[in-house]
C-alpha angles and dihedrals in degrees: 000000000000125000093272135056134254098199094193113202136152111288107254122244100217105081148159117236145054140262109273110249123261089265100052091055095047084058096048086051097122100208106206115199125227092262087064109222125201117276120242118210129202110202135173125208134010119242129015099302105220120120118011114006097209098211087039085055090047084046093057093042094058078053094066088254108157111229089255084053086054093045091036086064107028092048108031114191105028130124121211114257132177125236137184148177140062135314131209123224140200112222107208108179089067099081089164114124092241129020124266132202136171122245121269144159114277101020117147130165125218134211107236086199096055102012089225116150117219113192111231116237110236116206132148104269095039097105108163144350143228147225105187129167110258111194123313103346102335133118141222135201126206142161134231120221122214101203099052085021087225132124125242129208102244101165141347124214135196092239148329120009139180143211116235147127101093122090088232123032117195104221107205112221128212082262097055090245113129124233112193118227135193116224126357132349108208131200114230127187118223098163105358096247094067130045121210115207128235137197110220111190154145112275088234099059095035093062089050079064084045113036095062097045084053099046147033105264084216098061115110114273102252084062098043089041085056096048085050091056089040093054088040089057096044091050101053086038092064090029087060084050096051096063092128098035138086090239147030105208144351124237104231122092086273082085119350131323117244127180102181127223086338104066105045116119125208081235094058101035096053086048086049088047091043087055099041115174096346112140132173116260133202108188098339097316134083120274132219103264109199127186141178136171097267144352102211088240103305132068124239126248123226137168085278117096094217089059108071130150118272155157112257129193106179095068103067081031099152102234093046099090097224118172102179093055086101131357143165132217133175121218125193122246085252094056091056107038074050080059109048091016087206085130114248113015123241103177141339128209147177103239089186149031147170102249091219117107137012115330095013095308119257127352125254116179125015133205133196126189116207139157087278104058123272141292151201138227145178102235092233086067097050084047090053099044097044091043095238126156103249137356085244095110165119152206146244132152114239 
């Protein structure tokens, strides 16, 4: 994806704003002829747009703003907390059945069921080792030799296990390419037949794998220590809510992404470090900080009291380099008639917006009229079904 997350979720239906008058939406009335051109479409933002806008932190940064001032805007209403522990993550880019390291000094596995640590033997010809299913919820541990290129049964447990022990554990991936991960890799069992495999590590460790894949490592410290908070926060508000899973969280941009011991920066370490431990409270528990690229000048309401709709400066700040503040996309008449499914198109409009930010702010409900009658839709899913940026939009025929 890009460096920053769009974190794509449902619009909210709590929002700040009022319905456009009739002449604005008259003027917003796209007319499309009989020859049915593409659609060009004008659109602010990237991502949802509630919680830290990431180039308008790196806006307010180059503006001398302090991270609490950051926080302080991006999240009203919060109070600073502290947070520690560890987090577990589910790796997804390793679809094998087990769970498959290379061999390295120090590396040990331990029984879930018993907690028990068994020391791995090193030796020449000891090249990798495996975590496999063995029967109904059971494990079971062997070892690959590099000289017969054949595995060997080392150990069988009851149930789960892990691999742990070395500062720095090689995860093998279906391609044979070799993703390096902090803490544990445990073994999970989903069906029995197929483990899943999960990264169990301190928080700590585990933003320096996030922080770097959500922001631009070059972006002055106060932006890149408010992204750390922001991820921080993010990370104990979903862990409180996995009590009874495997895992707390993925690491794809449906939740954060997350690149493990290979993708921390010295810039981001030393912001995470800068920040340790500081989370985002509401009345004395994390909130959900949410996050996305860019907000299009106006931050996004949800249910939360701490996201209201707002103007917001930094993020079109001029020195900021933003690309997503504004954009513009074309989309073929099939794609939209695909979209509101009412036959050939006569004109699309936005119904409803915010009221907050330039143009009306972002867009709510959307109608198309087509030779098959009309129909209405919220704009997140026209963003989503149109693949834009952001549901802040609008519409001209091209």
């Amino acid at each position: 994806m890009r460096k920053r997350v769009m974190a794509a979720v449902v619009l909210s239906s709590t929002v700040v704003g009022a319905i456009t008058t009739e002449a604005a939406q008259a003027h917003e009335v796209t007319p499309v002829a009989a020859a049915a051109p593409d659609t060009t479409i004008n659109g602010r933002g990237f991502g949802h747009g509630r919680g830290l806008s990431q180039y308008g932190a790196q806006g307010a940064a180059l503006a001398g703003k302090s991270v609490k001032q950051i926080l302080d805007f991006y999240y009203p209403g919060t109070t600073a907390g502290k947070a520690t522990g560890s987090i577990r993550v589910r790796v997804s880019a390793d679809t094998t059945d087990g769970v498959r390291v290379g061999a390295v000094s120090g590396l040990a596995v331990r029984s879930i069921a018993t907690a028990k640590v068994y020391a791995l033997p090193r030796g020449a010809t000891i090249n990798q080792w495996s975590i496999d299913p063995n029967g109904e919820h059971g494990t079971k541990l062997s070892w690959f030799n590099a000289k017969t290129r054949k595995w060997t049964l080392y150990k069988t447990f009851t149930g789960m296990a892990q691999f742990e022990g070395a500062p720095v554990i090689g995860l093998v991936l279906p391609s044979g390419a070799v993703r390096r991960y902090r803490g544990a890799l445990r073994a999970i069992d989903v069906s029995g037949t197929h483990l899943d495999t999960v990264n169990v590590v301190s928080l700590e460790y585990y933003l320096r794998g996030v922080v770097p894949r959500e922001a631009v490592s070059s972006w002055r410290p106060a932006a890149l220590q408010a992204q750390a908070v922001a991820a921080r926060t993010y990370s104990v508000f979903h862990r409180s809510r996995a009590t009874r899973k495997a895992y707390d969280l993925c690491d794809t941009t449906s939740c954060q992404v997350y690149g493990g011991y290979d993708f921390e920066k010295t810039s981001t370490n030393n912001a995470i470090a800068a920040t340790a431990g500081q989370v985002r409270l509401y009345n004395g528990k994390p909130i959900i900080a949410e996050f996305s690229s860019s907000n299009g000048g106006a931050t996004a309401a949800s249910d939360s009291p701490y996201q209201v709709t707002k103007v917001d400066g930094w993020d079109a700040y001029p020195k900021n380099g933003n690309p997503n503040v504004t954009w513009k996309v074309t989309r073929t008449a099939a794609e939209m008639q695909a979209v509101f499914a009412v036959g050939s198109i006569r004109y699309v409009r936005v119904l409803k917006r915010t009221g907050v930010g330039p143009g009306g702010g972002r867009a709510l409900t959307i109608e198309a009229s087509g030779s098959r009658g009309k129909r209405v839709l919220t704009a997140d899913q026209v963003r989503i079904r149109l693949h834009l940026r952001s549901s802040w939009i609008s519409f001209a025929a091209r």
